[in-house]
N, CA, C and O of each residue as an XYZ file, in Angstrom:
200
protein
N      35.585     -9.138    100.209
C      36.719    -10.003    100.465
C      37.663    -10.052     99.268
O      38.893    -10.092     99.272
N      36.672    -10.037     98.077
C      37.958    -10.093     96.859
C      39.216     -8.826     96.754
O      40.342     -8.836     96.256
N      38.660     -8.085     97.259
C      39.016     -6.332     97.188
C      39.783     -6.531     97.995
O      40.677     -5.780     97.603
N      40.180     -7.014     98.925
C      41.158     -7.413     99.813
C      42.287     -8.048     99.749
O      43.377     -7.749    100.238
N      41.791     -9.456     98.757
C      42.798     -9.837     98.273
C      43.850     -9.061     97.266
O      45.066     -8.871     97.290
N      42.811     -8.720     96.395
C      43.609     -7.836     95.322
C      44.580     -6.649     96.097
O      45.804     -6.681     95.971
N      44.056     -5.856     96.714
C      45.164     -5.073     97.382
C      46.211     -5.450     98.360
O      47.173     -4.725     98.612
N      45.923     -7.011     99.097
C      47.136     -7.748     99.645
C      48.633     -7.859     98.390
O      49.836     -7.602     98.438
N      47.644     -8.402     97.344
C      48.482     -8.811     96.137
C      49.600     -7.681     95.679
O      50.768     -7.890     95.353
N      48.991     -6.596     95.742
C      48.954     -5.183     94.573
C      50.339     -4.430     96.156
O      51.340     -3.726     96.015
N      49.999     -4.750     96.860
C      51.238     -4.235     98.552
C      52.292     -4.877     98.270
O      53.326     -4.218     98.380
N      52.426     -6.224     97.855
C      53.413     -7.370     97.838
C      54.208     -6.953     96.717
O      55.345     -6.650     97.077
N      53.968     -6.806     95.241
C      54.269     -6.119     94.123
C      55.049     -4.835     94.814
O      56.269     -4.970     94.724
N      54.742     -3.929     95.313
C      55.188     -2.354     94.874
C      55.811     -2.289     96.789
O      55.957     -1.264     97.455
N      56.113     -4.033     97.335
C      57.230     -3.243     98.239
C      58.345     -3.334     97.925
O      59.012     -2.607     98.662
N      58.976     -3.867     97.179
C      60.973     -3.508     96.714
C      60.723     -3.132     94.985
O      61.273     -3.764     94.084
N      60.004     -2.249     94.822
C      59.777     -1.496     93.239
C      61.838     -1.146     92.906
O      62.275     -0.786     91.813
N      62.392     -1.301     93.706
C      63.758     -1.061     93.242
C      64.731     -1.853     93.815
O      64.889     -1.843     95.036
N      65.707     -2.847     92.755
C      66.209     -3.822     93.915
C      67.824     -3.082     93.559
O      67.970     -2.326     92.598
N      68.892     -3.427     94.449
C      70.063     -3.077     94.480
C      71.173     -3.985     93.152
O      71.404     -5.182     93.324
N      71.637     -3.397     92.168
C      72.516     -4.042     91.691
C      73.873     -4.931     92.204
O      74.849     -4.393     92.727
N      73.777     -6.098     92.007
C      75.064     -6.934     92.729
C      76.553     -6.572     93.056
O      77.489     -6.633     92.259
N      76.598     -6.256     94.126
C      77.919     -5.940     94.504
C      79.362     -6.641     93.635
O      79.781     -7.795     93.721
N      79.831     -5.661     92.922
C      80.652     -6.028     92.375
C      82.133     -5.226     92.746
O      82.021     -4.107     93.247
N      83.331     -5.700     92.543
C      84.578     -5.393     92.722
C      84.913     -3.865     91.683
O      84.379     -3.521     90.629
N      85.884     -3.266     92.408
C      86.386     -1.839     91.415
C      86.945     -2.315     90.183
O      86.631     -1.951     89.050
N      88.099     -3.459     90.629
C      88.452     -4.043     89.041
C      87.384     -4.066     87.965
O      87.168     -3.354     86.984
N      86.758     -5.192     88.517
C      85.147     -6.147     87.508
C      84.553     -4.539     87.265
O      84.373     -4.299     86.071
N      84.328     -3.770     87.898
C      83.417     -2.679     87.442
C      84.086     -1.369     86.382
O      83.383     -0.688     85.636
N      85.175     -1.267     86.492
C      86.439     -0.758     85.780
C      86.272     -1.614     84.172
O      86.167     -0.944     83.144
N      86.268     -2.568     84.150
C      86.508     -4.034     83.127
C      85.161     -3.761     82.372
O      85.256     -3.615     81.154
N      84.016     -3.681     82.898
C      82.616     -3.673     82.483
C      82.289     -2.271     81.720
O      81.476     -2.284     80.797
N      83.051     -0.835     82.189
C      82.536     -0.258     81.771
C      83.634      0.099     80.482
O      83.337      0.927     79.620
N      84.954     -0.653     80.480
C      85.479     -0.818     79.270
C      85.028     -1.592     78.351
O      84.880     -1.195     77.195
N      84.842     -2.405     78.611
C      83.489     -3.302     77.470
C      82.412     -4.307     78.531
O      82.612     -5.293     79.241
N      81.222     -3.480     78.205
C      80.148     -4.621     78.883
C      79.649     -5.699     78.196
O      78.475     -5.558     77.854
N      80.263     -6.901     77.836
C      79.359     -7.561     77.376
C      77.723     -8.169     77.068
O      77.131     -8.745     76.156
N      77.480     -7.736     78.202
C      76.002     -8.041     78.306
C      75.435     -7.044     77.066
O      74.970     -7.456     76.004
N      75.585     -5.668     77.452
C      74.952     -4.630     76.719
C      75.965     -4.680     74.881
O      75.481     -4.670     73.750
N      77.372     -4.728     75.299
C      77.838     -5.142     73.794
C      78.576     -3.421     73.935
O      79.103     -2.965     72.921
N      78.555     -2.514     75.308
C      78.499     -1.585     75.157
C      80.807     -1.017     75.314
O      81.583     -1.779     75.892
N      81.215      0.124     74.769
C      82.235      0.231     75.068
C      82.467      1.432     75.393
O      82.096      2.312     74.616
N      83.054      1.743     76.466
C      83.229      3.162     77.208
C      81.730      3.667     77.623
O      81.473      4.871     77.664
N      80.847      2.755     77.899
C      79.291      3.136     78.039
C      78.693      3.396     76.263
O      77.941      4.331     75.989
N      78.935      2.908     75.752
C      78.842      4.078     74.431
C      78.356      2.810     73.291
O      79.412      2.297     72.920
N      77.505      2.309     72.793
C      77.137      0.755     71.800
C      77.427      1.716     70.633
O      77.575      2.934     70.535
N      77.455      0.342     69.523
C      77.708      1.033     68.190
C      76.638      1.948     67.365
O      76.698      2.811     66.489
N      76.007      1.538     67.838
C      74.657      2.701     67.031
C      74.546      3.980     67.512
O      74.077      4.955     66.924
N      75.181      3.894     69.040
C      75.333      5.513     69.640
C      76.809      6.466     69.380
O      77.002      7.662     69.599
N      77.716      5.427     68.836
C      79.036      6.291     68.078
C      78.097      7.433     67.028
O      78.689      8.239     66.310
């Protein structure tokens, strides 16, 4: 029975192993990849990768 559970558990985990990034606008996505704030990144490109 435990073996059961564990692989109920272990199915639940690895069914959306990939979720969709949030629909965002051409502007906002245009804007982001000129500077992303989150990442700090500019033209895709952070300062340690100049």
């Amino acid at each position: 029975m435990v073996v059961k559970d564990e692989k109920k558990e272990m199915d639940t985990v690895l069914a959306n192993p990939y979720e969709k990034p949030p629909k965002i606008s051409t502007k906002e996505s245009i804007r982001n990849f000129i500077y992303n704030p989150s990442t700090k990144a500019v033209m895709g490109r952070t300062a340690s990768s100049w």
